[in-house]
C-alpha positions in Angstrom: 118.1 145.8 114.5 116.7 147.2 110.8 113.4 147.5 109.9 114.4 145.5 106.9 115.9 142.8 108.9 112.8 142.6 111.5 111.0 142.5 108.2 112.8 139.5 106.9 112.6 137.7 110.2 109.5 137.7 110.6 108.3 136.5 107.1 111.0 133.9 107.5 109.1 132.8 110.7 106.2 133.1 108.7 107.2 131.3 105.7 108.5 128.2 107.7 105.5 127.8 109.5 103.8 127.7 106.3 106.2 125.2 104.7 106.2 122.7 107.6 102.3 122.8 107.8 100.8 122.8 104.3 101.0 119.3 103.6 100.1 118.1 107.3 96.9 117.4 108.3 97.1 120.3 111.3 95.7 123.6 108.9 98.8 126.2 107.4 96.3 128.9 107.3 95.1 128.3 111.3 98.7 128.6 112.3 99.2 131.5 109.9 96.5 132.8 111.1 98.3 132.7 115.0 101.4 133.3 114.0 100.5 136.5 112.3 98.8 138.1 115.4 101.7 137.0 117.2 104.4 138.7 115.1 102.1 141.3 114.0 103.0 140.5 110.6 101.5 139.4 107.4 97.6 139.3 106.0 95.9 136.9 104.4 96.7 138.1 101.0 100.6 137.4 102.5 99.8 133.9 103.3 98.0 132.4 100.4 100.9 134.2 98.5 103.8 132.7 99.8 102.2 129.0 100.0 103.5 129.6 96.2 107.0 128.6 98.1 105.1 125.2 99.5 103.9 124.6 95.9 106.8 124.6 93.9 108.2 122.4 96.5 105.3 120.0 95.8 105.8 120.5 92.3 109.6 119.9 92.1 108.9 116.6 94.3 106.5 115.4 92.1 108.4 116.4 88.7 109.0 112.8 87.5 105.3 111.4 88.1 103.6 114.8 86.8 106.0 114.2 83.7 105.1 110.6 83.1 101.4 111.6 83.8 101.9 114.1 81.1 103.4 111.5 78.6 101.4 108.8 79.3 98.1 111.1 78.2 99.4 111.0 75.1 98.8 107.0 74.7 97.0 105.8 77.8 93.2 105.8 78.2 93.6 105.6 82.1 96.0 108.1 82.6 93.4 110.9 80.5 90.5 109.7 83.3 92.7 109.7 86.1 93.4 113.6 84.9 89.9 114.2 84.7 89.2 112.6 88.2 91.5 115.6 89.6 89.8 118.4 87.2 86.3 116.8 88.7 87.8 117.1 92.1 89.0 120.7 91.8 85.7 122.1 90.5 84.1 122.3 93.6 86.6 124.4 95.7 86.9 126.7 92.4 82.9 127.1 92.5 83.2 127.7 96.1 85.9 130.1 96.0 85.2 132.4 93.6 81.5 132.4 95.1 82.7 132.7 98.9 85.9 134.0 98.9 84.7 137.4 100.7 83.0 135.5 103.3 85.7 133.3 103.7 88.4 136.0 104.4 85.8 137.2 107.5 86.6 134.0 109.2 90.3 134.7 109.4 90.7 134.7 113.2 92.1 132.9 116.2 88.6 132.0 117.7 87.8 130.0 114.5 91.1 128.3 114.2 90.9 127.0 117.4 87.1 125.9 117.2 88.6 124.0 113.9 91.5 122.4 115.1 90.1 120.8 117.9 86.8 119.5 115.8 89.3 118.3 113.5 91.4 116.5 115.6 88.6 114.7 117.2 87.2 113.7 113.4 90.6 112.1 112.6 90.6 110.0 115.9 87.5 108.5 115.4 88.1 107.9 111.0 91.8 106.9 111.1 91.4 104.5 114.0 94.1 101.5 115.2 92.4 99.1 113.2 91.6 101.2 110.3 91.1 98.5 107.5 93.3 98.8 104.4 91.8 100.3 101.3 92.3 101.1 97.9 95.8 101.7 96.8 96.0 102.3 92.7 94.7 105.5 92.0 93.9 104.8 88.9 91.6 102.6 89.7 90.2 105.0 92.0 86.5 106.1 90.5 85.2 109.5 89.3 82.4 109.5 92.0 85.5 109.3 95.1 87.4 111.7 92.7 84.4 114.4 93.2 83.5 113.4 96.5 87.1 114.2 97.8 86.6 117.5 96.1 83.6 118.3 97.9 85.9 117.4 101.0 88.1 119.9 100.0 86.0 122.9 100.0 85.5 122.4 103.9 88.9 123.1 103.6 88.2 126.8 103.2 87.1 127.3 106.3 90.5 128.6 108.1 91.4 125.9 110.4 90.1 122.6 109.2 93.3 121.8 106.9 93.4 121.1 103.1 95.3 118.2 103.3 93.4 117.0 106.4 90.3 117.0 104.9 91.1 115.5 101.6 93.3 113.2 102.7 90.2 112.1 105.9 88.0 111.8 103.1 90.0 109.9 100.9 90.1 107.5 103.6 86.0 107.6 104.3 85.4 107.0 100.5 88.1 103.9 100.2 91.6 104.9 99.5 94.6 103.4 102.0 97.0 106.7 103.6 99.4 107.0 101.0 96.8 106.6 98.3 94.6 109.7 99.8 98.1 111.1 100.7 99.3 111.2 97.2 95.9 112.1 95.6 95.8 115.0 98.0 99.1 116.3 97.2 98.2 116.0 93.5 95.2 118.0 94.0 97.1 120.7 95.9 98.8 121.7 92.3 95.9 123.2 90.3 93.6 124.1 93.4 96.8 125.9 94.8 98.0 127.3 92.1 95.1 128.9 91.0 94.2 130.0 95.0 97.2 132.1 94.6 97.4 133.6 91.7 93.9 134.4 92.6 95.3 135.9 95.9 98.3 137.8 94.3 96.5 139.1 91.6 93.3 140.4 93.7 96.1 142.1 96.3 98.5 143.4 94.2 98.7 146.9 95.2 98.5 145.5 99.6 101.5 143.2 98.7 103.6 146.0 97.0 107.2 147.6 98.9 107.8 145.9 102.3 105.3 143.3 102.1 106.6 142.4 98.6 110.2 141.8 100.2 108.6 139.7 103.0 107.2 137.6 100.1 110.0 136.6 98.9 111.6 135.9 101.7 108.7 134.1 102.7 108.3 131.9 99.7 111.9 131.3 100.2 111.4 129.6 103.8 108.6 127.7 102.7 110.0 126.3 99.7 113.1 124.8 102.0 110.9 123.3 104.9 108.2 121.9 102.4 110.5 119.8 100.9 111.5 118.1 103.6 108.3 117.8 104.9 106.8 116.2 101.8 109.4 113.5 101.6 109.1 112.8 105.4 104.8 112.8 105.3 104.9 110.2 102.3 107.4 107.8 104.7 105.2 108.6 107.6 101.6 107.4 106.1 103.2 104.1 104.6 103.5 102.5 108.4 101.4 105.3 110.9 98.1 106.2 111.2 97.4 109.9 111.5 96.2 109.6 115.3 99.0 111.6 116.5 98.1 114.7 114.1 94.9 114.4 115.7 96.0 114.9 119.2 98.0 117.3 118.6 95.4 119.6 116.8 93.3 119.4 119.9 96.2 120.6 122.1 96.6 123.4 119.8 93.2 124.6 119.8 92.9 124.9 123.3 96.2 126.1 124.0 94.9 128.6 121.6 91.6 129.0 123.3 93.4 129.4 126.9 95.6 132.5 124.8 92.7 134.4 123.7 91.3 133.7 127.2 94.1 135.3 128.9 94.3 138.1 126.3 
């Protein structure tokens, strides 16, 4: 087999992992972060860039409500707020980034991912309960203060692990939003924090992601694109009916199956 097709297979791998875990509440980066030392493929740099595949998925899903959100700012005093609850919720990952971002990238192993997924787990068991009651279901009518406090929910997010999505979408429950209401409002805050995480990402490791990895990128975005598509669309039909209990069990049997794999070495 090539170089250039191992290559290709393995950012493949790496890109559909990517794609079919962004928008879950089970941590992309935690099982990039595996999958990685498992192939012996990619770097963080790789996997912030080619979530830009997940995005534009997200992006393309969304066209027709980021469109109408875009219109109606034009003439509607709710829709300017409600785009000013998302600015207010993205400040605080952006503060945090830019301020921890070398830190952060230290905390890029297996040890922490697992530490994460299991604590994380165990947090959505006990929030997202059987007889979770029903909350709030207009976002618009969603205020500024849950707007920011989801943000600030979001910058736990950075630690590899805990899940982006997870933690926005947990505390979009905590603070009074029903699933599909923290659902969406999550996956509308994934476009500018996203975004701007990976541009970020590409721009500070331009020359790392140059020749092969560069190919593996595209590839990579390629995958992800595809499988977070279908994803979206399936998560959004998912949180109408279910809780996210069974997201929760399973990231507590994949932290300690990877515990029990560092254990054996």
């Amino acid at each position: 087999m090539s170089p250039e097709l191992i290559v290709a297979l393995k950012a493949a791998v790496l890109g559909v992992v990517e794609g079919l875990t962004e928008f879950l509440p089970v941590s992309s980066t935690g099982h990039l972060i595996v999958a990685s030392h498992l192939l012996g493929y990619g770097s963080p740099q790789f996997d912030v860039a080619i979530q830009l595949g997940a995005m534009l998925a997200l992006t393309w899903a969304y066209r027709e409500r980021l469109i109408k959100l875009l219109v109606d700012t034009a003439s509607r005093p709710a829709a300017r707020l409600f785009v000013l609850k998302i600015v207010a919720a993205f400040v605080p990952a952006a503060i945090v980034g830019l301020l921890l971002n070398d830190f952060l990238e230290t905390l890029f192993r297996p040890g922490v991912v697992a530490t994460t997924l299991i604590a994380g787990g165990v947090l959505i068991l006990v929030i997202d309960g059987p007889r979770r009651f029903r909350g709030l279901a207009d976002l618009e009518l969603m205020t500024l203060r849950q707007a920011v406090l989801i943000g600030l929910g979001q910058t736990v997010a950075m630690i590899p692990g805990v899940s982006r999505s997870g933690a926005t979408i947990v505390t979009g429950l905590l603070v009074g939003l029903d699933r599909r209401a923290a659902t969406d409002f999550s996956f509308l805050l994934a476009l500018p924090t996203m975004y701007a995480a990976t541009l970020y990402s590409l721009w500070k490791g331009r020359e790392t992601l140059a020749g092969e990895m560069g190919f593996g990128i595209v590839v990579g975005l390629v995958a992800a694109y595809v499988s977070a598509l279908v994803v979206i669309h399936a998560f959004l039909r998912f949180v109408q009916t279910n809780s996210l209990r069974p997201f929760g069990w399973y990231r507590i049997v994949a932290g300690l199956a990877v515990l029990v794999w560092l254990a054996l070495g």
